[in-house]
C-alpha positions in Angstrom: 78.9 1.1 -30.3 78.9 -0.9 -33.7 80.9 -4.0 -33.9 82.7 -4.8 -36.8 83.8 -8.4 -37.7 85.4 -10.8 -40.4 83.2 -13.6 -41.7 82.6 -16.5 -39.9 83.4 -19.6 -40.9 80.6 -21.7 -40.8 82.7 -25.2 -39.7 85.0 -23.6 -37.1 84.2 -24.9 -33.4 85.5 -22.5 -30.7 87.8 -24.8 -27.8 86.8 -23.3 -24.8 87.2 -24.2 -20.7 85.3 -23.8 -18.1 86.9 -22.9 -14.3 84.2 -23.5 -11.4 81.2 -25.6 -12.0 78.6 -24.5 -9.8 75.0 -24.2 -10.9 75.4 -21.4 -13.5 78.8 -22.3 -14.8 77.3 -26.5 -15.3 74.8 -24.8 -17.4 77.5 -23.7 -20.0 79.0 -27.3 -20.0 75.5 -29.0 -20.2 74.3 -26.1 -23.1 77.3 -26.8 -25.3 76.2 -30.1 -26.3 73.6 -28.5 -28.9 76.1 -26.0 -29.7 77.7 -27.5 -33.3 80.7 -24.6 -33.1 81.2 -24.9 -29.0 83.3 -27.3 -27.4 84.0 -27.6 -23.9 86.8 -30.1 -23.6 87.7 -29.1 -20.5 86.4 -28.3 -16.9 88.5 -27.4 -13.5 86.8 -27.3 -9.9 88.6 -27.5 -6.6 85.8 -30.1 -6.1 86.4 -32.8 -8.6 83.4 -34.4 -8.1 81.5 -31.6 -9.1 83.4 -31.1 -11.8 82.6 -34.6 -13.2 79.2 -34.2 -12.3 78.9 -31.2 -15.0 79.6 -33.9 -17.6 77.2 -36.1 -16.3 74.6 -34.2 -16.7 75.6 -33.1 -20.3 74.9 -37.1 -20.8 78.7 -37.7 -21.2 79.6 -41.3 -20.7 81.6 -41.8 -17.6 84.0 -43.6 -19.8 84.7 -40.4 -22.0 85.8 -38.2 -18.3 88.7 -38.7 -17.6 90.9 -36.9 -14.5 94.1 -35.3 -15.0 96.8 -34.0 -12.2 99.1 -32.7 -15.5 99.1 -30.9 -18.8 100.6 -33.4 -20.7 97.4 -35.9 -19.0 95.3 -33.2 -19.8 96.3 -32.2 -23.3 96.7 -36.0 -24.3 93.0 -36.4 -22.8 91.8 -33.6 -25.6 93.8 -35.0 -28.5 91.6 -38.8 -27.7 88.4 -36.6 -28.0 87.9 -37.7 -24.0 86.6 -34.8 -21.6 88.7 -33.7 -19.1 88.0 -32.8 -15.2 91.0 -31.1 -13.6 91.7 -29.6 -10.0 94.4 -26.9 -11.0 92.3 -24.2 -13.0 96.1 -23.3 -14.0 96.0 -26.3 -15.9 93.9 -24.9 -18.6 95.7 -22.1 -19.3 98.8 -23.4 -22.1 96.0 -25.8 -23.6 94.8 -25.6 -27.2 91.6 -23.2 -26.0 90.5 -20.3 -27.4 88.3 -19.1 -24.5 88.2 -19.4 -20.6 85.3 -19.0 -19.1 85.6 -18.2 -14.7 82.6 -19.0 -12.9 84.4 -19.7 -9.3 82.4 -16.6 -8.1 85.3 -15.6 -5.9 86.3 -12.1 -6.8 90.4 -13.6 -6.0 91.0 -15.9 -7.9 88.7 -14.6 -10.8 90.9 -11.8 -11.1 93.8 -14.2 -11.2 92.4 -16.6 -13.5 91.5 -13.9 -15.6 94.8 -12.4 -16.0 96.8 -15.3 -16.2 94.4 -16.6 -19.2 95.2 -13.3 -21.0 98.6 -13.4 -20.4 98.9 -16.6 -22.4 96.8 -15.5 -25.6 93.1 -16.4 -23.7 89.9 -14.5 -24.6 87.6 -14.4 -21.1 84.3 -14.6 -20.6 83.4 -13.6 -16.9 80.6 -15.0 -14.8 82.0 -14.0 -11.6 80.8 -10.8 -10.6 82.7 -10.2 -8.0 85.9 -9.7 -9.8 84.0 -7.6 -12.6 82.9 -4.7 -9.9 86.3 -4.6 -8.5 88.5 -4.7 -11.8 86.4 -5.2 -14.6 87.9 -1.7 -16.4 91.7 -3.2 -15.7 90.7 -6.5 -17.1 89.2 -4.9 -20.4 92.4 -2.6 -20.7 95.2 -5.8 -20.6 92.3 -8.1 -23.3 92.9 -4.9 -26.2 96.5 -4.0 -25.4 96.9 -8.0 -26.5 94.1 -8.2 -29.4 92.1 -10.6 -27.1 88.1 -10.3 -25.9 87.4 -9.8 -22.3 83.8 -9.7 -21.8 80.8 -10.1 -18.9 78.8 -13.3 -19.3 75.6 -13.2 -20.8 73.1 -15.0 -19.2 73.6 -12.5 -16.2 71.8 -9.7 -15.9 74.7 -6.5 -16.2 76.0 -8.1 -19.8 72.1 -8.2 -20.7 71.4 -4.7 -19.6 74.8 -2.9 -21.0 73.7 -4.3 -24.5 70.0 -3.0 -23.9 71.5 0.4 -23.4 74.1 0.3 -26.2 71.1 -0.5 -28.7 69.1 2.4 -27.4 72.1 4.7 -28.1 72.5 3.1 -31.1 69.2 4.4 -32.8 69.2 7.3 -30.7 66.8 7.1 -27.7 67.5 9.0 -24.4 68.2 6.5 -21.7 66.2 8.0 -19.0 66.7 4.4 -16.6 68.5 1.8 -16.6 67.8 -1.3 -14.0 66.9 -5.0 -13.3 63.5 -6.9 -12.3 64.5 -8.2 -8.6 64.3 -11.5 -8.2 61.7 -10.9 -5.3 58.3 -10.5 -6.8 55.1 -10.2 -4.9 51.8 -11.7 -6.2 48.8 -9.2 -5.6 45.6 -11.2 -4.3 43.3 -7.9 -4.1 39.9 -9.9 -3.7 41.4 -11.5 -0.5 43.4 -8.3 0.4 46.5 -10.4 0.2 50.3 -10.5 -1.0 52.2 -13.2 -1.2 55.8 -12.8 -0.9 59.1 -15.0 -1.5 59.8 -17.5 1.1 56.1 -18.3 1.5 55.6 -15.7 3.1 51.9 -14.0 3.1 50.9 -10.7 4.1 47.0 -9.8 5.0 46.0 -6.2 4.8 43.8 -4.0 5.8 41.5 -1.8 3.0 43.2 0.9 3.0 46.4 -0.9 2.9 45.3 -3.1 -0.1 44.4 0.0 -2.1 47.2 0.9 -2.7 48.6 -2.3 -4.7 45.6 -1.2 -7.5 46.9 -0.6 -10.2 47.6 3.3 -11.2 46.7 3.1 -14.8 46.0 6.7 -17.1 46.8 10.2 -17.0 43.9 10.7 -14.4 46.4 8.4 -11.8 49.6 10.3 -12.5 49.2 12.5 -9.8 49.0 9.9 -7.2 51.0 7.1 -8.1 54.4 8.5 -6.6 52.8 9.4 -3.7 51.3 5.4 -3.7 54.8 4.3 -4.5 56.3 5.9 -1.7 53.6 4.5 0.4 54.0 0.9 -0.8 57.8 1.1 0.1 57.3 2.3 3.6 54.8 -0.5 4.2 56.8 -3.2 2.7 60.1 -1.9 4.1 61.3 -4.2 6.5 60.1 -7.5 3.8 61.6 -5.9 0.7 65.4 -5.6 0.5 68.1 -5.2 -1.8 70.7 -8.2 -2.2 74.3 -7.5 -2.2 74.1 -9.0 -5.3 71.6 -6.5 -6.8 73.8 -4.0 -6.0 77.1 -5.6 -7.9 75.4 -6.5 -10.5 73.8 -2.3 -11.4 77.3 -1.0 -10.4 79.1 -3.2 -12.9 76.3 -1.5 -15.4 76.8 2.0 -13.8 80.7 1.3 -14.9 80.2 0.5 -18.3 77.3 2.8 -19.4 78.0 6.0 -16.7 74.3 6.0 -15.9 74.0 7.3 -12.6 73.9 6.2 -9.1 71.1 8.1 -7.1 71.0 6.4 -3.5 73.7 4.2 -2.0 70.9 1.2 -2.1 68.5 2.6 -5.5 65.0 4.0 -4.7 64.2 0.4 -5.7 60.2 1.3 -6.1 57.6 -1.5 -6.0 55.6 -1.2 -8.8 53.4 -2.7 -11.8 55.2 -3.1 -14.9 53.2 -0.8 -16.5 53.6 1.9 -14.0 57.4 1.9 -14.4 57.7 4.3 -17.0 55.8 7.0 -15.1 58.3 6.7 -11.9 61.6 5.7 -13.0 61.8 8.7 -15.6 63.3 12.3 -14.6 61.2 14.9 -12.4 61.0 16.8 -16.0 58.8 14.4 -17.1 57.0 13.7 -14.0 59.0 10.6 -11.9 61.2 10.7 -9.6 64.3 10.6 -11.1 66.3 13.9 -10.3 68.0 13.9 -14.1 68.1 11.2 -17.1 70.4 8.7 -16.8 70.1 6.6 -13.4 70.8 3.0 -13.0 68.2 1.6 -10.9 65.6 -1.8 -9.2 62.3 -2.2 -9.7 60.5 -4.8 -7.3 57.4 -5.6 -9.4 53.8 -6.4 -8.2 52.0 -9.3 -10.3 49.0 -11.1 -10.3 48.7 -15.0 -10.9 48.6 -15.2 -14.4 51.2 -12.6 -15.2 54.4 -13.4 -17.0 57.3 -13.5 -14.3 59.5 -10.8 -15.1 62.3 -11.9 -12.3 65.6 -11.1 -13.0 65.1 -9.3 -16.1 66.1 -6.3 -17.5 64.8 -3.3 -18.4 65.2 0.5 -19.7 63.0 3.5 -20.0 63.8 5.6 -22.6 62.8 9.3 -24.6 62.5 9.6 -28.2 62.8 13.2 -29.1 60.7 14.0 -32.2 57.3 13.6 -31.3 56.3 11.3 -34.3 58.1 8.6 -32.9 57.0 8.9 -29.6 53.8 8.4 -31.1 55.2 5.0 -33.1 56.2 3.4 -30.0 53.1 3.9 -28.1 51.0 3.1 -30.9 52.8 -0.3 -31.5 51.5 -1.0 -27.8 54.6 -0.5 -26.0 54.5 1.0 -22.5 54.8 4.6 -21.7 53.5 7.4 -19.2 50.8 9.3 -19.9 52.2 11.5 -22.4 54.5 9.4 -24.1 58.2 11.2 -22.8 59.1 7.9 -20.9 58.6 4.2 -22.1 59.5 0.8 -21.3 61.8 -1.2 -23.2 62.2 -4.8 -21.4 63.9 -8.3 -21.4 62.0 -10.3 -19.0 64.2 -12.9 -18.5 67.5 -14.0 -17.9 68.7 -17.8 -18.8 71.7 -18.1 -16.4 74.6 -20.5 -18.0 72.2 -21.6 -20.5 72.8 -18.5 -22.8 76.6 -17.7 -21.7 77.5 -19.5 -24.7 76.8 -16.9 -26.7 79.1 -14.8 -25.0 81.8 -17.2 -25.7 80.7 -17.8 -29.3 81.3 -14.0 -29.9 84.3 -14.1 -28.5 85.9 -17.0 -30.2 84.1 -16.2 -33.5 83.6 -12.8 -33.7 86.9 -11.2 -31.5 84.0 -9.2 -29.7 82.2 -8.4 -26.1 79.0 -8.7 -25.8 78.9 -6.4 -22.5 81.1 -3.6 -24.3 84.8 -2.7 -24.9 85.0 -0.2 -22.2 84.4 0.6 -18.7 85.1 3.5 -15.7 85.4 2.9 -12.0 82.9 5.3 -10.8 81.3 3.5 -8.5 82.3 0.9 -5.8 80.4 -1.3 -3.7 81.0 -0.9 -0.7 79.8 -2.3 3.3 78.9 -1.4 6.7 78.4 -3.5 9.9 75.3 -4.5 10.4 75.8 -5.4 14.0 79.3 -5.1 16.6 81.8 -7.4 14.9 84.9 -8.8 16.8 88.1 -8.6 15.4 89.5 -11.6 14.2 86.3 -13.2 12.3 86.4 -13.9 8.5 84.5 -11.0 6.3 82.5 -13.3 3.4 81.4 -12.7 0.4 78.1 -11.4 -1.1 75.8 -13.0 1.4 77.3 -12.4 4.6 74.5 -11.7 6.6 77.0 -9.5 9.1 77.8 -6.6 6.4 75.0 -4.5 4.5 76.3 -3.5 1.2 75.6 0.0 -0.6 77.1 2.0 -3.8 78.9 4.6 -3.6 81.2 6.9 -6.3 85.1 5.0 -6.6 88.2 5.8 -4.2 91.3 5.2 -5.6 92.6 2.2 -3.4 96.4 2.7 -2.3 96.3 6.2 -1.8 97.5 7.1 1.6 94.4 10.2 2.2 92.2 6.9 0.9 93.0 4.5 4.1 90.1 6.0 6.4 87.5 5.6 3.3 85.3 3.0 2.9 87.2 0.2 0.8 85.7 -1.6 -2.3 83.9 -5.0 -0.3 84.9 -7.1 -2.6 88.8 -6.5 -1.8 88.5 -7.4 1.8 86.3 -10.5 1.3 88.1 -13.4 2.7 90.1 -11.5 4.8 90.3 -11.2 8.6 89.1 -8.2 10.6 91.9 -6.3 12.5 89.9 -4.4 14.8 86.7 -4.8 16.6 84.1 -2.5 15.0 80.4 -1.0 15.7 77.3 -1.5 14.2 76.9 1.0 11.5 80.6 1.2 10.9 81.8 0.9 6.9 84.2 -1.5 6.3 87.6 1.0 5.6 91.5 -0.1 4.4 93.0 0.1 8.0 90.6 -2.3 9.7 91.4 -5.6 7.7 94.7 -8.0 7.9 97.1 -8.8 5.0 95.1 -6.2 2.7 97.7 -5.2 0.4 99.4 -8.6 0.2 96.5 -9.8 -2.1 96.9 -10.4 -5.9 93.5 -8.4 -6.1 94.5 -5.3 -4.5 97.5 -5.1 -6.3 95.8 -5.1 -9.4 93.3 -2.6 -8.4 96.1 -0.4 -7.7 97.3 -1.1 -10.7 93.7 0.4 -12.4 93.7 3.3 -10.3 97.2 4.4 -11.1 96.7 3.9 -14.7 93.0 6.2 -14.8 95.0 8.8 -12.7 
């Protein structure tokens, strides 16, 4: 999609607040000070401290924080140029600021802050995640019914990746896969028939084990290096997994692209960078893809002195006319062996430190930079991972109870919906009813107080309105 926008006045600062000031969200705060045309007058955290501590390590004086329990203490804090720590992210929302950005990473009250900050003439700029898988598509909707931005964060991996795709489409290459670096990375020690693995963790191997973490390099290798792939995932099964995060983060980018979904937890191959193209391409072109257009995870092998690629992004892509197949792989890009699939990466991801970038294009430019639109196609969704007793609390992304998978969208409040699996991220912080099994996926009828939560409600609302 091309963006169109009206000049930019080179003196005008964008106002924006900050709600939650964990480690990503501090980042924007501490960022802004280089940023001339960003101004973050104003932060809110449950935890004021914390909140505080954000300007401290932006090397605001102590004397220019101040604390306010009102608006009028907050907005009179603004007008004396002072910085301004509240507790009430409600607070922020009938200030003089042009953007909000939500970092509480609770899928709840982002929704809630998100919404409210729209209602009262807010763009929104959202970090938490959570919120984005569940109602990212509503959210989008109510932001261009009222003229107003509502975009992913940059700095996080799905914004990053749904902008890598859109410039693909844009000059017209075939996105064959789209996916994310995990942020587990093994470094291959072949002399000493070693990998070493997050956590400190070390794995010794025998010959015929280590042989397969060679490198597959060349049309001669083609042949074998999906059979070696397979064979490096069953090995390294039980020490490689996929986070719960992982999987939010590609199903937000399955939503806004419709790439595809081809397992519930990816194929998630381990591979060299330069054996990606090969793999993660269609069965037509010799991976082991079924069709183009999958949203995937690669967990890459390295060596020492290799560039760490964690958390990046990355695509592979067709060109159809043959002469510019052959100008990408002669400009030294990577590709397979006969030049249908090739790499296109971004090896890096710089957490809150880039976000204000999406908040500059907001406030600036009246545009996204993760898109205008997105589908609910896919959920996230969870199972037991072990006999649960009713009555304990289900938490968030890393509850070690719960295994999380993708799967294609229900439409929540329909009454033939309430055996179905229900979107995780709607029952976090919720109670279980009933006891259930190991196994067992998490469904509408086995949690408390479900439908009494500002967050279902508006996900009924999104489902009624793509019905």
């Amino acid at each position: 999609m091309i963006y169109s926008s009206e000049p930019i006045a080179a003196d005008k600062v964008v106002e924006a607040g900050v709600i939650g000031t964990g480690q990503y969200a501090t980042a924007i705060v501490t960022q802004a000070q280089s940023i001339p045309q960003l101004n973050i007058p104003i932060v809110a955290d449950t935890e004021i401290e914390s909140a505080k501590r954000a300007y401290q390590l932006a090397g605001i004086d102590d004397n220019q924080v101040i604390v306010a329990d009102t608006r009028a203490q907050a907005l009179s804090g603004i007008e004396r140029g002072e910085k301004v720590v509240v507790g009430d992210p409600y607070l922020l929302m009938d200030l003089p600021l042009e953007v909000i950005a939500e970092g509480t990473g609770d899928a709840t009250a982002g929704a809630a802050h998100a919404t409210t900050a729209l209602q009262n003439g807010k763009h929104v700029v959202m970090i938490t995640k959570e919120t984005e898988v569940v109602v990212g598509s509503i959210l989008r909707q109510i932001a261009q019914q009222a003229g107003l931005v509502y975009t992913a964060a940059d700095g996080d991996q799905p914004s990053l990746l749904i902008a890598l795709i859109d410039w693909c489409r844009q000059i017209g290459l075939e996105v064959l896969c789209g996916g994310k670096f995990g942020e587990q990375r093994i470094f291959v020690d072949l002399p000493n028939q070693q990998l070493h693995l997050s956590r400190n963790r070390t794995l010794t191997l025998a010959q015929e084990q280590a042989n397969l973490f060679h490198p597959l390099l060349g049309p001669n290798n083609h042949s074998r290096l999906l059979e070696t792939a397979a064979e490096r995932q069953s090995l390294l099964d039980q020490l490689i997994d996929i986070r719960t995060d992982d999987l939010i983060e590609l199903g937000i980018v399955a939503n806004a692209t419709d790439l595809r979904i081809e397992k519930e937890r990816l194929h998630h191959p381990i591979l060299w960078p330069n054996e990606i193209p090969a793999v993660l391409s269609p069965n037509v072109y010799g991976g082991l893809l079924q069709e183009p257009g999958v949203i995937d995870q690669v967990t890459y092998l390295r060596s020492t002195n290799d560039t760490s690629m964690g958390g990046g992004v990355f695509v592979t892509v067709h060109a159809d006319n043959a002469y510019s197949r052959q100008i990408i792989q002669e400009k030294g890009h990577i590709c397979n062996s006969d030049g249908t699939s090739c790499l296109i990466f971004r090896p890096y991801h710089l957490c809150g430190v880039e976000t204000p970038y999406s908040i500059l294009s907001a406030g600036l430019m009246n545009r996204p930079t993760s898109g205008w639109q997105m589908t609910q196609n896919y959920d996230v969704y969870a199972r037991a991972k072990q006999d649960l007793s009713a009555g304990i609390t289900i938490s968030s992304s890393h509850d070690l109870d719960f295994e999380a998978f993708l799967a294609p969208a229900i439409q929540v409040g329909n009454p033939t919906s309430s055996d179905s699996p229900i979107p995780y991220h709607l029952v976090t912080g919720l109670r279980l009813e009933q006891d259930i099994s190991a196994g067992t996926a998490l469904t509408q009828q086995m949690v408390e107080n479900l439908t009494e939560s500002p967050l279902w409600q508006l996900r009924v609302k999104q489902d009624t309105k793509s019905r």
